[in-house]
C-alpha positions in Angstrom: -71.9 -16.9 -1.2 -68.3 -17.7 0.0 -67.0 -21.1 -1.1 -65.8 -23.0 2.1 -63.0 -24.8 0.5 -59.7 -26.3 1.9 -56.9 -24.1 0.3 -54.1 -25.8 -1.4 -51.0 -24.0 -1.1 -48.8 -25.7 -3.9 -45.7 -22.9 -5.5 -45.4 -24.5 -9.2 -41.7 -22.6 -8.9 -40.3 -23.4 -5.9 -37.5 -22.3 -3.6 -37.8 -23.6 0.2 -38.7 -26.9 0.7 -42.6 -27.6 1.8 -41.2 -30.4 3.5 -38.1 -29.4 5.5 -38.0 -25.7 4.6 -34.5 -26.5 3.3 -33.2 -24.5 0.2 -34.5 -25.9 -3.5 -32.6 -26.2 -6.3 -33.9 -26.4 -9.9 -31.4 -28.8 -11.9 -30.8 -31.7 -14.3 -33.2 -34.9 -13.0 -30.0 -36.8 -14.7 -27.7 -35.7 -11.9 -29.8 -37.7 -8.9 -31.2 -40.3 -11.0 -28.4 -40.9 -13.6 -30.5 -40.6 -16.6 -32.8 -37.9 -18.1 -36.7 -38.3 -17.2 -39.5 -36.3 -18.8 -38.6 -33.0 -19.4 -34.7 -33.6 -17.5 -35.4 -31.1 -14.9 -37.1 -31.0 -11.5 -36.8 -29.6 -8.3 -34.4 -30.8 -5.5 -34.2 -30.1 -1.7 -30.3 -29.6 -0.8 -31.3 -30.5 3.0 -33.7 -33.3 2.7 -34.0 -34.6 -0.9 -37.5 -34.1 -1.9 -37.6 -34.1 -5.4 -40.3 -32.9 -7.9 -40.5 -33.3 -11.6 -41.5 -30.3 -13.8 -43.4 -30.4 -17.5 -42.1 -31.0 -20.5 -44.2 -28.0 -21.9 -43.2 -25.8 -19.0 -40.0 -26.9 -17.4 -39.8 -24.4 -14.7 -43.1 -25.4 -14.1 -43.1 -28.1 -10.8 -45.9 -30.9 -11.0 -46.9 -30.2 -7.3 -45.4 -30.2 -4.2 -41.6 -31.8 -3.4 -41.6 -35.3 -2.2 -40.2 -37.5 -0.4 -40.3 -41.4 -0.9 -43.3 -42.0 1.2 -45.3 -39.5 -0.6 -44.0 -40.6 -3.7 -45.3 -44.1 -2.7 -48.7 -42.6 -1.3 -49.0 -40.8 -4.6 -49.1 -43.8 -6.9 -51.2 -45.4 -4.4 -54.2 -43.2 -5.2 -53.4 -43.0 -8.4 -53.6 -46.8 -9.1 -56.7 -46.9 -7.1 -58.3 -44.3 -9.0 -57.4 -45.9 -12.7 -58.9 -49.1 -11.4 -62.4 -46.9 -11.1 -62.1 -44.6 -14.4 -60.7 -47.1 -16.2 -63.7 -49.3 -16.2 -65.7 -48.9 -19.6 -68.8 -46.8 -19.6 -71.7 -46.9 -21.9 -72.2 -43.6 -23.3 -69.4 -41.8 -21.9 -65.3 -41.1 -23.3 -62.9 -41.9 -20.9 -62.3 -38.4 -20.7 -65.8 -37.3 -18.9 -65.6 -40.4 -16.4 -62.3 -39.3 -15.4 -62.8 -35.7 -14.6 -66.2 -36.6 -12.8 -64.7 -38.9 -10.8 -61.8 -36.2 -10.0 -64.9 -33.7 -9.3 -66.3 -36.3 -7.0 -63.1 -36.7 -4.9 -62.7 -32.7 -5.0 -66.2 -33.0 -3.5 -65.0 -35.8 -1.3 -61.8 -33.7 0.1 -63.8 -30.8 0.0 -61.3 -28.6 -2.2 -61.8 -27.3 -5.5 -62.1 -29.5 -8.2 -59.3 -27.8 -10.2 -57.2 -28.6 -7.1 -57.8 -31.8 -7.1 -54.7 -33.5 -8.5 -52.4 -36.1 -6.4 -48.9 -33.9 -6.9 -50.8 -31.2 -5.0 -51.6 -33.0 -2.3 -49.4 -33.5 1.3 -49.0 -36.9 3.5 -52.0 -35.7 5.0 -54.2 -35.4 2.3 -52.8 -38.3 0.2 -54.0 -40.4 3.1 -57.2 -39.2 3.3 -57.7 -39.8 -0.7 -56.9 -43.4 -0.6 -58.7 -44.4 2.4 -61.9 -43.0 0.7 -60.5 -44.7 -3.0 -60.1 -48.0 -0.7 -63.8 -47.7 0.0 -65.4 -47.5 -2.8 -63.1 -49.7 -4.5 -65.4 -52.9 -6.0 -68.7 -50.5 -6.3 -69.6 -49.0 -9.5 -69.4 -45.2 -10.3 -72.2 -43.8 -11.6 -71.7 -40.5 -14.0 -74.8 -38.4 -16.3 -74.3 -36.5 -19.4 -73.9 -33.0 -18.5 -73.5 -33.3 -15.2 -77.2 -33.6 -14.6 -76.8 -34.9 -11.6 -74.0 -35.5 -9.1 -71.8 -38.6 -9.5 -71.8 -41.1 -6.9 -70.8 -44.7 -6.5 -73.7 -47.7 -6.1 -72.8 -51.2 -4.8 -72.0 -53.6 -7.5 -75.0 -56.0 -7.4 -77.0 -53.0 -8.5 -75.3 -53.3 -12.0 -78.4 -55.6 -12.1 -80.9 -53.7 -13.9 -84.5 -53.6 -11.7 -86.3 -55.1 -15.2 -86.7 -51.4 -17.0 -83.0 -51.3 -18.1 -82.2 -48.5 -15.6 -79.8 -49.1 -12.3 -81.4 -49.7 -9.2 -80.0 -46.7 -7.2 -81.7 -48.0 -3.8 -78.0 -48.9 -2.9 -76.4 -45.5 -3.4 -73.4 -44.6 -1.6 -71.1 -42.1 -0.8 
């Protein structure tokens, strides 16, 4: 059975521009932004700007697709409204585990693989599509199982109320 997945098409080592398709440069971060960041190197569009930041492991290693500053913006968007979600303490679970389920969920979500599922990889496009659905399930409660017994999934937040047996009341299930 064939997987049905959105491809992401993200080069880690970049030399045209996904943006502009303007020529890319790997230098010193310290020449644009006048002080070394991470691991002092990234990738830089001589046409239009977009910049990318590599690892400190890997330097020649890009963390996703060149940016510009509305994708930039976009991109700690989701990520803010996606700490506000894992970040909430879970009984039972490491911080960890929440955090990758709720990355699998939103894989799920954007239907593309969960091990494509990280914000640098993603274009305007698809940044917008992540926070609009992390804008609607902001203020509901996700809901993970130990070894992944059973999908995660977000219930309303009144059914944090337990229905008297100390388990959720999933009635309200969502997304």
């Amino acid at each position: 059975m064939k997987d049905n997945f959105r491809t992401l098409h993200v080069d880690l080592h970049p030399t045209k521009c996904n943006l502009c398709g303007g020529k890319v440069i790997y230098m010193q971060n310290a020449k644009i932004y006048g002080e070394k960041f991470g691991s002092g190197m990234c990738y830089y569009c001589t046409n239009c700007n977009a910049t990318v930041g590599t690892h400190e492991s890997n330097p020649e290693e890009a963390y996703g697709l060149l940016s510009n500053a509305k994708m930039k913006y976009l991109r700690k968007k989701c990520h803010s409204l996606f700490d506000t979600i894992w970040q909430v303490p879970q009984k039972k679970f490491k911080p960890s585990y929440v955090r990758g389920e709720l990355y699998r969920w939103l894989a799920k979500q954007l239907n593309i693989r969960w091990e494509d599922c990280h914000f640098g990889y993603f274009d305007l496009d698809m940044l917008n599509e992540a926070r609009d659905i992390l804008i609607k399930v902001q203020g509901k409660r996700f809901k993970v199982y130990p070894k992944r017994k059973k999908d995660p999934h977000f219930i309303e937040r009144d059914a944090q109320q337990t229905n008297g047996k100390g388990k959720d009341n999933e009635s309200k299930k969502i997304a």
